[in-house]
Residue frames relative to the residue before (quaternion, step in Angstrom):
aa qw qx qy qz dx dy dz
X 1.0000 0.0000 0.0000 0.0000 0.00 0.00 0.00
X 0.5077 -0.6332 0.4516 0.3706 3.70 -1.06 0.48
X 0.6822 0.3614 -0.4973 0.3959 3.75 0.47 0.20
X 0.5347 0.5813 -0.5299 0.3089 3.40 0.76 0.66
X 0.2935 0.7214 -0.4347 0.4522 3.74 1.55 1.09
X 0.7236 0.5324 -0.2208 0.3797 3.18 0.69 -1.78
X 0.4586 0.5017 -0.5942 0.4300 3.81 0.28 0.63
X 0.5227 0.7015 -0.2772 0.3973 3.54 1.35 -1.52
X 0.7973 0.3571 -0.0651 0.4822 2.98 0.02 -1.59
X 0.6578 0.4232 -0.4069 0.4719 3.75 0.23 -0.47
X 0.6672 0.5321 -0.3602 0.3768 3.45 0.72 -0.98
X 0.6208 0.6163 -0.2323 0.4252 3.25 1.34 -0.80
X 0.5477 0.6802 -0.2481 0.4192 3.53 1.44 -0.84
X 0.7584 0.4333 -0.1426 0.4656 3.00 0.79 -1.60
X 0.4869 0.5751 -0.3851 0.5328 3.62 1.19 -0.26
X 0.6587 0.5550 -0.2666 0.4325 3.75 0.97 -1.04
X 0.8473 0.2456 0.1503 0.4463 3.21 0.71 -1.75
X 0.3743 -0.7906 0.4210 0.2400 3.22 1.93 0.67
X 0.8589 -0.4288 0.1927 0.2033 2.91 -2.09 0.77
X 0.8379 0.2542 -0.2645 0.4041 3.23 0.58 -0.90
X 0.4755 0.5972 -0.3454 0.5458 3.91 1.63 0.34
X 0.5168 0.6217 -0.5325 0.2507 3.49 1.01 -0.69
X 0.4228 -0.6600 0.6192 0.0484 2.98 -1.94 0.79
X 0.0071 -0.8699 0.4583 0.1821 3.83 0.73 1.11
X 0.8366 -0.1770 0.2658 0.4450 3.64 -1.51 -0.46
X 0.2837 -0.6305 0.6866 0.2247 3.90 -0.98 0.78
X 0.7457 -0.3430 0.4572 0.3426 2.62 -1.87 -0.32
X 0.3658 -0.6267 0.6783 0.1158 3.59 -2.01 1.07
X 0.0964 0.7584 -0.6271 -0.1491 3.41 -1.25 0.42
X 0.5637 -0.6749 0.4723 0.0601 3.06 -0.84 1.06
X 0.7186 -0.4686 0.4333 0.2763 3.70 -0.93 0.74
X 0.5857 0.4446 -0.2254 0.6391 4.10 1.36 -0.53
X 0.4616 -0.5889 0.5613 0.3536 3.65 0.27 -0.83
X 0.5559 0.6510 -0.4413 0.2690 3.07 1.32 -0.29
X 0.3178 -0.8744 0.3232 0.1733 3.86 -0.80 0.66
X 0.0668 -0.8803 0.4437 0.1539 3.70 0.40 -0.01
X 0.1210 0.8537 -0.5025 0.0634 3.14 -0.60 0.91
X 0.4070 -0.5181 0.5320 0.5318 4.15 -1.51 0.46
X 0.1066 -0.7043 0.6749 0.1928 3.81 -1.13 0.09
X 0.8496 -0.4159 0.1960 0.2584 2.92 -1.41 1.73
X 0.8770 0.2263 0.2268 0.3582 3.24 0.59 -2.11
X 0.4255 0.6923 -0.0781 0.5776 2.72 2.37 0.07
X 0.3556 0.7682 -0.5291 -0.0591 3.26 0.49 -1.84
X 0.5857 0.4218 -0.5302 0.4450 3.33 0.00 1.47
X 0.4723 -0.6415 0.3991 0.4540 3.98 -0.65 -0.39
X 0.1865 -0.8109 0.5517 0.0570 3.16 -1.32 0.38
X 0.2561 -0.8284 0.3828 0.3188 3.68 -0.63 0.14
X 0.2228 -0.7144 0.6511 0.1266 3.81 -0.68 0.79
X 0.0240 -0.7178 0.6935 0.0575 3.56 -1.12 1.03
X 0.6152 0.5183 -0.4358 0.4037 3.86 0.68 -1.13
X 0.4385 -0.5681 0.6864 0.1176 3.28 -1.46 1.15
X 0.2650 0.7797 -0.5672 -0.0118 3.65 -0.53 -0.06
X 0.3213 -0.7052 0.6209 0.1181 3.92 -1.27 0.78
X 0.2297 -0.7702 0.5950 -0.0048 3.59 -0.48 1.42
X 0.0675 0.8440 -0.5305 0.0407 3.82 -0.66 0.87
X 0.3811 -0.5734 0.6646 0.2904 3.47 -1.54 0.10
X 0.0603 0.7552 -0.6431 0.1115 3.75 -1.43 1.41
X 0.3411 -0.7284 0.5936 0.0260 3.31 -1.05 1.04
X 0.6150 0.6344 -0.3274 0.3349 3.22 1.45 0.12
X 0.3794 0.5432 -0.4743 0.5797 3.70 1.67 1.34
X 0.6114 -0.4026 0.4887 0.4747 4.06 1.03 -0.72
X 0.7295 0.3771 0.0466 0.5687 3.89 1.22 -0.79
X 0.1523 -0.7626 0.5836 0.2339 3.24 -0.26 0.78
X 0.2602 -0.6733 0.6876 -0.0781 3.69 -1.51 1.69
X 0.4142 -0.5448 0.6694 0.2891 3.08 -2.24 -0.04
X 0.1125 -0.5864 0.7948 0.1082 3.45 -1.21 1.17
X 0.0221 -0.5011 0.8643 0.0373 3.12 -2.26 -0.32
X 0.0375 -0.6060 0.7524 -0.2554 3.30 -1.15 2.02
X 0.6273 -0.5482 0.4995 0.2376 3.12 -1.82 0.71
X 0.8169 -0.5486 0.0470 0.1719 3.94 -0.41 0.19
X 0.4447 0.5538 -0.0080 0.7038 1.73 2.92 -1.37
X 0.6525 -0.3886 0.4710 0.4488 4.16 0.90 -0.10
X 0.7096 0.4888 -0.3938 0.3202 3.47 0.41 -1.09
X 0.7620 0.4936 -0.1737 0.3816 3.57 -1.59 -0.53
X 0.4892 0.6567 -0.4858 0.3057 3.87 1.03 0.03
X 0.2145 -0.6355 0.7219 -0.1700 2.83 -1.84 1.80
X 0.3171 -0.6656 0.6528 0.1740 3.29 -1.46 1.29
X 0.3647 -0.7191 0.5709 0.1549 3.72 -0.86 1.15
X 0.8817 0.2066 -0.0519 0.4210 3.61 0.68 -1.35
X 0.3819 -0.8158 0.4078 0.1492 3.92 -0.79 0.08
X 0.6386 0.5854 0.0314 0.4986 2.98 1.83 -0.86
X 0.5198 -0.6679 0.2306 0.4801 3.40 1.47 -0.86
X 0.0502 -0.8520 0.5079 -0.1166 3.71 -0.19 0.68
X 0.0302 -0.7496 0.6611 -0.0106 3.70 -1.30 1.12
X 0.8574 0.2997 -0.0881 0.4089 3.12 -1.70 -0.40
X 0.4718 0.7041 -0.5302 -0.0205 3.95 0.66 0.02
X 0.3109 -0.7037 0.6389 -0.0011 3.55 -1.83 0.41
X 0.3358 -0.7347 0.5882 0.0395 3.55 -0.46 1.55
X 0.5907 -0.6480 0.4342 0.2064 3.18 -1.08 1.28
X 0.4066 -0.7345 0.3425 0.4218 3.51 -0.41 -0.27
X 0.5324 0.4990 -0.4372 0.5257 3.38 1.12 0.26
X 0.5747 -0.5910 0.4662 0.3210 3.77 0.95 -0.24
X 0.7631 0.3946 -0.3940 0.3267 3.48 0.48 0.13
X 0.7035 0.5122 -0.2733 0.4100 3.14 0.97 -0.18
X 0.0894 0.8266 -0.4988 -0.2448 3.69 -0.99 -0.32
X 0.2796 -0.7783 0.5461 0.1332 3.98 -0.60 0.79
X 0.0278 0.7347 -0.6686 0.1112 3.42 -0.66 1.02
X 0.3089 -0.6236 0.6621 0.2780 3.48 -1.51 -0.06
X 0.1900 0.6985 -0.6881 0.0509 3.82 -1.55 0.54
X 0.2923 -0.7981 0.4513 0.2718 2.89 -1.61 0.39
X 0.1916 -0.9015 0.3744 -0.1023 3.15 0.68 1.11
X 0.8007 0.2679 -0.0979 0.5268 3.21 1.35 -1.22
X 0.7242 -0.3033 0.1232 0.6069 3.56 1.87 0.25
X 0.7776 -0.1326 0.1054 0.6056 3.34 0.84 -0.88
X 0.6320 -0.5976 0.3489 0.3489 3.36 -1.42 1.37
X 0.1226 -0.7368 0.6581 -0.0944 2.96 -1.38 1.46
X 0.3240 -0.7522 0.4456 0.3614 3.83 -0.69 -0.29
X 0.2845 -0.7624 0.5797 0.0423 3.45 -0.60 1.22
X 0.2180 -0.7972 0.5616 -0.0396 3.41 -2.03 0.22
X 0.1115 0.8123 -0.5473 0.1682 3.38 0.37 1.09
X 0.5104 -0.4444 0.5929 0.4365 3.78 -1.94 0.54
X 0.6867 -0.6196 0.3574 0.1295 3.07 -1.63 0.83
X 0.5354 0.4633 -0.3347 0.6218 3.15 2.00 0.38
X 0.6698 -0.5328 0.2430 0.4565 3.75 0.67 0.69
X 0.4531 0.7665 -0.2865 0.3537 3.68 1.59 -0.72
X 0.8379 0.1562 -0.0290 0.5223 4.21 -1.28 0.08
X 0.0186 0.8510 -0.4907 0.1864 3.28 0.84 1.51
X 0.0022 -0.8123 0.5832 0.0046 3.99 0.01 1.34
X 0.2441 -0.6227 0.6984 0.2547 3.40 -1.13 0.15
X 0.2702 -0.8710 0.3819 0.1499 3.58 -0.89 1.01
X 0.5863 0.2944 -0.0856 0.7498 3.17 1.86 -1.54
X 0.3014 -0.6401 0.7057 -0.0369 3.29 -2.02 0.94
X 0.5467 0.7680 -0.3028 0.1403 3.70 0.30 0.19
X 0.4464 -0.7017 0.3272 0.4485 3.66 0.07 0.55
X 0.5217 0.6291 -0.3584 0.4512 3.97 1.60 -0.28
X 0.1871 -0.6839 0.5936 0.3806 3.51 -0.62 -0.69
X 0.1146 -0.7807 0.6035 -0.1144 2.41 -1.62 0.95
X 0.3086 -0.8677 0.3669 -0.1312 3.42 -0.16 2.54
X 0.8039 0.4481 -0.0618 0.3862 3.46 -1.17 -0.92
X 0.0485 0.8762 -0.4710 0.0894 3.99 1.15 0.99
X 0.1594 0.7922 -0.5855 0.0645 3.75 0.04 0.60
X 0.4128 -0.6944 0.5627 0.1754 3.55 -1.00 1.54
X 0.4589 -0.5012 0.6745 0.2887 3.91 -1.62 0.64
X 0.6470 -0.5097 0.4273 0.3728 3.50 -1.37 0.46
X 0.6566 0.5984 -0.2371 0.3931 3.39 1.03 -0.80
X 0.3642 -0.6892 0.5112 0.3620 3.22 1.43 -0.48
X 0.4791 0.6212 -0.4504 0.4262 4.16 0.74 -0.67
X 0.8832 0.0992 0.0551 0.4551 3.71 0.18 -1.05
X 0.0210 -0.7579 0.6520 0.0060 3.45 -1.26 0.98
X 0.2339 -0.8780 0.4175 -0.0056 3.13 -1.59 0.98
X 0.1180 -0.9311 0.3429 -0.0393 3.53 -0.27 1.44
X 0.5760 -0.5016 0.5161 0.3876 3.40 -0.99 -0.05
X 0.0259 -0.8162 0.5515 -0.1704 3.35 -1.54 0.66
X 0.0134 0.8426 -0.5372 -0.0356 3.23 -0.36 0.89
X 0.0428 0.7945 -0.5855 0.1555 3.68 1.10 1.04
X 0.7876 0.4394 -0.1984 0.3837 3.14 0.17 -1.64
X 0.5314 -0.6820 0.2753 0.4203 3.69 1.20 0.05
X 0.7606 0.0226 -0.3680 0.5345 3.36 1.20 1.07
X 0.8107 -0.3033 0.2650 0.4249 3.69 -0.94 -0.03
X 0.2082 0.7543 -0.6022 0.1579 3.44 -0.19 1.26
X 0.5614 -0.6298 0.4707 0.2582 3.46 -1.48 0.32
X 0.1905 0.8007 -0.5648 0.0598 3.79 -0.36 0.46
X 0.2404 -0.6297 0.7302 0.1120 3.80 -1.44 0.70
X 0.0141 -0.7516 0.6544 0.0813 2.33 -1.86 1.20
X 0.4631 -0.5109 0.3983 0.6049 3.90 -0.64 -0.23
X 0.6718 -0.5500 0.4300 0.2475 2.98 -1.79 1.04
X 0.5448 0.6334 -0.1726 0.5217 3.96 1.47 -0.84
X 0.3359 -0.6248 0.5166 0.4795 3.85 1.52 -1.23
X 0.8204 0.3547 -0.2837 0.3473 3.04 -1.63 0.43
X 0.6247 0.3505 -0.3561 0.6001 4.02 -0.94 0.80
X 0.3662 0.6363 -0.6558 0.1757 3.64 0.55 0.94
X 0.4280 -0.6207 0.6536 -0.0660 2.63 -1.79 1.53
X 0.1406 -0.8101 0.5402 0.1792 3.73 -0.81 1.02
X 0.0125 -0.8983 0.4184 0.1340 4.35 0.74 0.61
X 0.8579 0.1249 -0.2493 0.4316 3.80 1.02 0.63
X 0.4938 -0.7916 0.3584 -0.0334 3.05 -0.80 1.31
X 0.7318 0.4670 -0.3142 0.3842 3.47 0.98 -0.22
X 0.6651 -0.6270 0.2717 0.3013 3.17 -1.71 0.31
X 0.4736 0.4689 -0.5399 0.5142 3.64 1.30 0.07
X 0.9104 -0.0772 0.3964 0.0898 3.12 -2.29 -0.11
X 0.3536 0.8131 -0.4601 0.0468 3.72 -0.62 0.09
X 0.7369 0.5363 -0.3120 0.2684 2.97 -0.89 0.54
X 0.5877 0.1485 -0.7773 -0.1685 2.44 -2.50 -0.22
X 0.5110 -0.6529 0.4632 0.3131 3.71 -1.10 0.78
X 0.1149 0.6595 -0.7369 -0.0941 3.53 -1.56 0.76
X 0.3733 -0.7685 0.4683 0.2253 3.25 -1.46 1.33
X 0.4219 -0.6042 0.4664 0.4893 3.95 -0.83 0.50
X 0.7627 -0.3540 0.3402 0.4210 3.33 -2.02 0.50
X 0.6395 0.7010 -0.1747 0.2630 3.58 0.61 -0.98
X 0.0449 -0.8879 0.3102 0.3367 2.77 1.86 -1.73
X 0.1342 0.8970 -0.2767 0.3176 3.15 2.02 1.13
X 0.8155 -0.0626 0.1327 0.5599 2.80 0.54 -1.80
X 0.2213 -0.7246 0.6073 0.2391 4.39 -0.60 0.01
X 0.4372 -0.7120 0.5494 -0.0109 3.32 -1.40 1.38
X 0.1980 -0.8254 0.5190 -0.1004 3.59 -0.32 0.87
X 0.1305 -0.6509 0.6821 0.3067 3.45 -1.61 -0.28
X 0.0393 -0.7424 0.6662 0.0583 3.63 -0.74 -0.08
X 0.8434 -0.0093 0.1895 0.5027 3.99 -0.78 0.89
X 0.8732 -0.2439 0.2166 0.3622 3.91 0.67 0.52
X 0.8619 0.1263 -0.0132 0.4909 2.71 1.04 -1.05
X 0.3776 -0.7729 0.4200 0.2891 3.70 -1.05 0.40
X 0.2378 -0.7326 0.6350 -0.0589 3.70 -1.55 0.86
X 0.1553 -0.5985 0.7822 0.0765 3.40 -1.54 0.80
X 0.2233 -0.7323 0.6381 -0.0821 2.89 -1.81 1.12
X 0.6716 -0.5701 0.4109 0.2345 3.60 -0.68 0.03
X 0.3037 -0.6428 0.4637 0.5288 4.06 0.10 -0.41
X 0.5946 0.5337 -0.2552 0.5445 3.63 0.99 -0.90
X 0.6333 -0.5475 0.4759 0.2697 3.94 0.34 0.47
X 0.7262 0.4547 -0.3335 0.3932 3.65 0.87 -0.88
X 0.8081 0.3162 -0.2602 0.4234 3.89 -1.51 -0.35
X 0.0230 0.8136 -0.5642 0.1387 3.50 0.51 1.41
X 0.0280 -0.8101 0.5841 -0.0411 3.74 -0.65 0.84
X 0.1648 -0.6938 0.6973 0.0723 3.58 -0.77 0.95
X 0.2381 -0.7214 0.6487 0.0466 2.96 -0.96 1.73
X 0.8561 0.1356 -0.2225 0.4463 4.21 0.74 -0.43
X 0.1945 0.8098 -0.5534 -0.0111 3.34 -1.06 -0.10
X 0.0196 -0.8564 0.3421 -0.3863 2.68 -0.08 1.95
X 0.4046 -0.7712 0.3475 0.3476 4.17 -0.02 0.42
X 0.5247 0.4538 -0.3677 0.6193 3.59 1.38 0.01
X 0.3503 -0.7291 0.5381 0.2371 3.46 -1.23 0.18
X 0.2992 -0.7457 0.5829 0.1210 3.39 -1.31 1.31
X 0.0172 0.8117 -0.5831 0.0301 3.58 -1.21 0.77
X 0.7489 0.4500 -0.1435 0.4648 3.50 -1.11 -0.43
X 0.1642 0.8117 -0.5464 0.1253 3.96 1.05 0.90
X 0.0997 0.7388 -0.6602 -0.0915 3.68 -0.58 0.43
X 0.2764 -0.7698 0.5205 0.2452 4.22 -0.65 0.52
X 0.6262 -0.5799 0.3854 0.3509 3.87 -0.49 0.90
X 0.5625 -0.5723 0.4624 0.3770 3.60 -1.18 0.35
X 0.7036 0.2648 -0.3769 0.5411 3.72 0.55 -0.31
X 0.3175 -0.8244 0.3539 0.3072 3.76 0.76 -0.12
X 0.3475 0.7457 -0.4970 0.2759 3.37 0.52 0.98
X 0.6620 0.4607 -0.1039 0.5820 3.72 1.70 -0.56
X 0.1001 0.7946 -0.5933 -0.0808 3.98 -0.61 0.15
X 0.2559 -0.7848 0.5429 0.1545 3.59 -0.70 1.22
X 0.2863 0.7278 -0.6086 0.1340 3.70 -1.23 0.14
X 0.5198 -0.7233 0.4333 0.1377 3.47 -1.59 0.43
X 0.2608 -0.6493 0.7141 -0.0225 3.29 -0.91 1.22
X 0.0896 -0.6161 0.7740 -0.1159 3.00 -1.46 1.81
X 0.2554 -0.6687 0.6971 0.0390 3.49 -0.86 1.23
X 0.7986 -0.1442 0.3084 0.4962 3.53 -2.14 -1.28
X 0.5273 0.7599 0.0614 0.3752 4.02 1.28 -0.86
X 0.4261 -0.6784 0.3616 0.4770 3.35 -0.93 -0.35
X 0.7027 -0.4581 0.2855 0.4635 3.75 -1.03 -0.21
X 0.1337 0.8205 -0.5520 -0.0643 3.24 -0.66 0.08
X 0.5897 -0.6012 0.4243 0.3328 3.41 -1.45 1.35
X 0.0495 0.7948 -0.6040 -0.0320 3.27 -1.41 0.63
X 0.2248 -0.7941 0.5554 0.1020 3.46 -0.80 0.70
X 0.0096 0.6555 -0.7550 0.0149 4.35 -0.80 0.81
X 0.5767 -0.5401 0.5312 0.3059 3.37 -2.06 -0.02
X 0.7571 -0.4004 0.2445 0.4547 3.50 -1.40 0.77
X 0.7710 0.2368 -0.1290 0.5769 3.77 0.23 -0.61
X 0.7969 -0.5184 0.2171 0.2215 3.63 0.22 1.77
X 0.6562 0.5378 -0.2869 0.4449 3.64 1.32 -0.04
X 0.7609 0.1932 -0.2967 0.5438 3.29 -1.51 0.53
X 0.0624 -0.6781 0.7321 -0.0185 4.08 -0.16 1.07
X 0.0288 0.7132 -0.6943 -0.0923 3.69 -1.15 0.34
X 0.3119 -0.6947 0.5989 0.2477 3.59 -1.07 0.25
X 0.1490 -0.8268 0.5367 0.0791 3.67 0.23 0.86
X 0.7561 0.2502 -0.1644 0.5819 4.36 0.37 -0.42
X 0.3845 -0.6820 0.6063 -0.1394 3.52 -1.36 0.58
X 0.5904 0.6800 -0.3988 0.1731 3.34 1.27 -0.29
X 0.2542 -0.7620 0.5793 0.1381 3.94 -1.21 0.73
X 0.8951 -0.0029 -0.2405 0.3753 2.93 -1.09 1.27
X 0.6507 0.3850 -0.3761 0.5357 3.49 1.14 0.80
X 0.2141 -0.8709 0.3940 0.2010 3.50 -0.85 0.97
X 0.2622 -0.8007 0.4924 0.2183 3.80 -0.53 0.94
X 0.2479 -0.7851 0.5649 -0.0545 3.00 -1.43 0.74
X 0.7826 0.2506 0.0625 0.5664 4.14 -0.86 -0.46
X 0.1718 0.7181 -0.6466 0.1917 3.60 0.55 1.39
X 0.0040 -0.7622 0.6434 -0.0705 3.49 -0.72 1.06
X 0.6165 -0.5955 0.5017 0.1165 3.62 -1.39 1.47
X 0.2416 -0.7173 0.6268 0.1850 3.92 -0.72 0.71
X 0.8569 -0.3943 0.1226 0.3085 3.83 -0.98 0.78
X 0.6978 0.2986 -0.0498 0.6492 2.96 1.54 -1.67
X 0.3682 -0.6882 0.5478 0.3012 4.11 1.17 -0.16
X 0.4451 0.4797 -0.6845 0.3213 3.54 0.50 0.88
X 0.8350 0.2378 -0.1109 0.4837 4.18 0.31 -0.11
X 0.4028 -0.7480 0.5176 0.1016 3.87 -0.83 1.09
X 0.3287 -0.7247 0.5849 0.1571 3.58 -0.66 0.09
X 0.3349 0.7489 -0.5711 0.0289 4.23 -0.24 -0.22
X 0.2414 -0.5828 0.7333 0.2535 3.38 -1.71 -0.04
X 0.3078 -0.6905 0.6428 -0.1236 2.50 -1.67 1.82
X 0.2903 -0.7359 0.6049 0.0908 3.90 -0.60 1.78
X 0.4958 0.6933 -0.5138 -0.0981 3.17 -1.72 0.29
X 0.8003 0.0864 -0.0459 0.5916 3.71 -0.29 0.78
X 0.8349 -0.2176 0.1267 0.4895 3.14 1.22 1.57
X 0.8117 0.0694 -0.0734 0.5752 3.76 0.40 -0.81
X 0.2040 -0.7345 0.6184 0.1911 3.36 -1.47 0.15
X 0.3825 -0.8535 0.3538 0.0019 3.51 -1.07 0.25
X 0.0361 -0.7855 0.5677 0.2437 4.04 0.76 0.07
X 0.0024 -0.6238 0.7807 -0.0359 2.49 -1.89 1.48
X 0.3221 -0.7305 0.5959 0.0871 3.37 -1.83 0.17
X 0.0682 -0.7660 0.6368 -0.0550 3.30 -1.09 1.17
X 0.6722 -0.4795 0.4073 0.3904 2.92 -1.80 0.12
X 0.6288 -0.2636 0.4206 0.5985 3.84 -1.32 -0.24
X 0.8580 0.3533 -0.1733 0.3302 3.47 -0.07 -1.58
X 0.6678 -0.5827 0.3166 0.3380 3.54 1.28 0.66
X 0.4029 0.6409 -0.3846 0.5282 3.79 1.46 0.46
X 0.8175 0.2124 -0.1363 0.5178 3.02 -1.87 0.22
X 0.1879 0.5589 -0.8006 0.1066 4.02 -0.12 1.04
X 0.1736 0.7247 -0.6595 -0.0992 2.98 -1.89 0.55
X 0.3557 -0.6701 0.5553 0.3408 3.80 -0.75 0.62
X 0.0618 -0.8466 0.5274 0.0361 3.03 -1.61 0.85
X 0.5124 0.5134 -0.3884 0.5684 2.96 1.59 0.43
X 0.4735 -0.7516 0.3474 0.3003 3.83 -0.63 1.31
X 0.5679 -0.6387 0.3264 0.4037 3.82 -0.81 0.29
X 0.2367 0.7059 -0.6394 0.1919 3.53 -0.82 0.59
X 0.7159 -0.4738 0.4529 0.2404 3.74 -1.77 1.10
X 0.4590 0.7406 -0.3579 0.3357 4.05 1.44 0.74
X 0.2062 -0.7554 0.5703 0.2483 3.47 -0.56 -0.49
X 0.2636 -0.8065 0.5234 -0.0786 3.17 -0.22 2.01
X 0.3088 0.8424 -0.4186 0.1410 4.02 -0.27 0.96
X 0.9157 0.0838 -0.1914 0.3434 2.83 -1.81 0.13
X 0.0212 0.9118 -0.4089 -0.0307 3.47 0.44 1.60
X 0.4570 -0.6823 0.5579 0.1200 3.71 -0.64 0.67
X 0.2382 0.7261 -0.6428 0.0529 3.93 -0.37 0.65
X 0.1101 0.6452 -0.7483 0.1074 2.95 -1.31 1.36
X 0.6428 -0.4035 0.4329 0.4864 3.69 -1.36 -1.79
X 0.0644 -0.8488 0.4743 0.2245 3.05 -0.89 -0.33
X 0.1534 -0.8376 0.5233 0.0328 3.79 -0.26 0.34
X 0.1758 -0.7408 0.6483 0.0013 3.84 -0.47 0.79
C-alpha cells in the first residue's frame, strides 16, 4: 500500500525541521475503516471506528458546530456562541473551527464533545479555514494578517507560527496531503500544492471557470474541489498532480459547495444552497447515490467536515 512510505518521508521531515518541529506519522486506515492513530495526549495508539460528519447550522438562529453520524442520525450541537468551517482532528477527539465570538474570526479548539474550549489564534485579522496535519500536532489556516489571504500553520497546542505563502493574490482554504508533505490551495481560480517551507509550488489547474474548495483523498492519489464555470458549481474530482479532471455532479439550479472525502474516499459529503437554505448530502466517488442527510428546515446547513470521532 502507499502509506507504507510515510515512515520515509516523515523521518525525513524531522531531519528538515529538527526535533522539536518534527512532524511524526498520521494516521493509517485500514481496509475496515478502522483507524489507528498516535493521539496527541495519549502517546500510544488507539482505535477510532465511528465515522462521524461535523457541520455548520443556522438552524438555532446562530450559525454553530453540529457533528451527526453519516446517515443524518445522532445530531449534536457542539458550540453555543457561534462556530464555522469546523474540522475533526484526526485522531477524533478534537475539533478546530473558526468564530467570532470574541470580536473577530479567530481559530478555536474544542474536545469533540463540545467540552475544553481553547481559543488558538488572537489577532485583530481574521483568521478561517482550520485544516488539521495528519499528525494532529499542526493545523492550517487562512489569514488575512498580512493584508490579504495567506496560508499559515500553526501548532495545534499554539505557538510556532509559520507564514507558508507569500503572494499578492488570495489563498486559500488549506487541505493537507495524506502524507502531511505538502497543503493544497486555490489562489485566483485555480488550485496549487505547496510545500510546508513555501518552496516547490505546483499549479495543478488552469482553467477559465474557477476552481476552489481543494480537499486531497485519504490515500492521496485523487484531490476533490469545485469548478464554477458560466452556470452552477459542480463537484469535480482530477489526480494528485492535476490530471484526469472529472466532473462528478450535474446539479441545476442549486449551488454546491464544501466537498469533503469520507475516511476510505469511497463517498463525498457537500452542502447544497437553494432558495435560501442549504443542505448536506452524500454521494458516491463517481457522483451516484446523492442523498441529503440533514432533515429539511428554513436553516443553512454547511461546510461539512467528514472524518471520526472518538470521545
Amino acid at each position: 500500500m502507499r502509506t507504507a512510505s510515510i515512515p520515509i518521508l516523515f523521518a525525513a521531515l524531522v531531519l528538515l525541521f529538527g526535533c522539536d518541529d518534527s512532524l511524526p506519522p498520521g494516521p493509517q486506515a485500514d481496509e475496515t475503516g478502522v483507524t489507528e492513530s498516535l493521539g496527541p495526549d495519549l502517546g500510544k495508539p488507539f482505535f477510532i471506528p465511528r465515522p462521524k460528519i461535523a457541520f455548520s447550522s443556522s438552524r438555532t438562529g446562530s450559525m454553530e458546530i453540529y457533528i451527526m453520524n453519516p446517515d443524518g442520525s445522532g445530531v449534536e450541537q457542539l458550540t453555543e456562541e457561534g462556530g464555522f468551517a469546523p474540522a475533526l482532528s484526526p485522531n477524533g477527539r478534537y475539533v478546530a473551527f473558526n468564530s467570532n465570538r470574541d470580536g473577530n474570526h479567530d481559530i478555536y479548539v474544542m474536545r469533540s464533545d463540545g467540552s475544553d474550549l481553547r481559543r488558538l489564534t488572537s489577532n485583530p485579522a481574521s483568521d478561517t479555514g482550520p485544516a488539521w496535519h495528519p499528525s494532529g500536532r499542526w493545523i492550517a489556516f487562512t489569514s488575512d494578517r498580512a493584508g490579504n489571504w495567506d496560508i499559515y500553520v500553526i501548532r495545534a497546542t499554539g505557538g510556532g507560527l509559520r507564514r507558508v505563502t507569500h503572494h499578492p493574490d488570495s489563498e486559500g482554504p488549506p487541505s493537507w496531503s495524506p502524507m502531511g508533505t505538502r497543503i493544497a490551495f486555490a489562489r485566483e481560480g485555480d488550485i496549487y500544492t505547496i510545500g510546508l517551507t513555501g518552496l516547490g509550488e505546483v499549479r495543478l489547474t488552469n482553467d477559465p471557470a474557477s476552481d476552489y474548495s481543494p480537499e486531497w483523498s485519504p490515500f492521496g492519489h485523487e484531490i476533490v474541489f469545485m469548478r464554477k464555470g458560466y452556470y452552477e458549481a459542480q463537484i469535480h474530482v482530477m489526480r494528485a498532480d492535476g490530471s484526469g479532471v472529472e466532473q462528478i455532479t450535474s446539479a441545476s439550479n442549486i449551488d454546491l459547495s464544501h466537498p469533503s472525502w469520507s475516511p476510505l474516499g469511497r463517498r463525498i459529503a457537500c452542502a447544497a444552497y437553494r432558495f435560501g437554505v442549504s443542505r448536506i448530502y452524500v454521494l458516491n466517488r463517481d457522483g451516484t447515490d446523492v442523498t441529503m442527510v440533514t432533515a429539511p428546515n428554513q436553516a443553512l446547513d454547511y461546510a461539512p467536515d467528514w472524518g471520526v470521532c472518538r470521545r
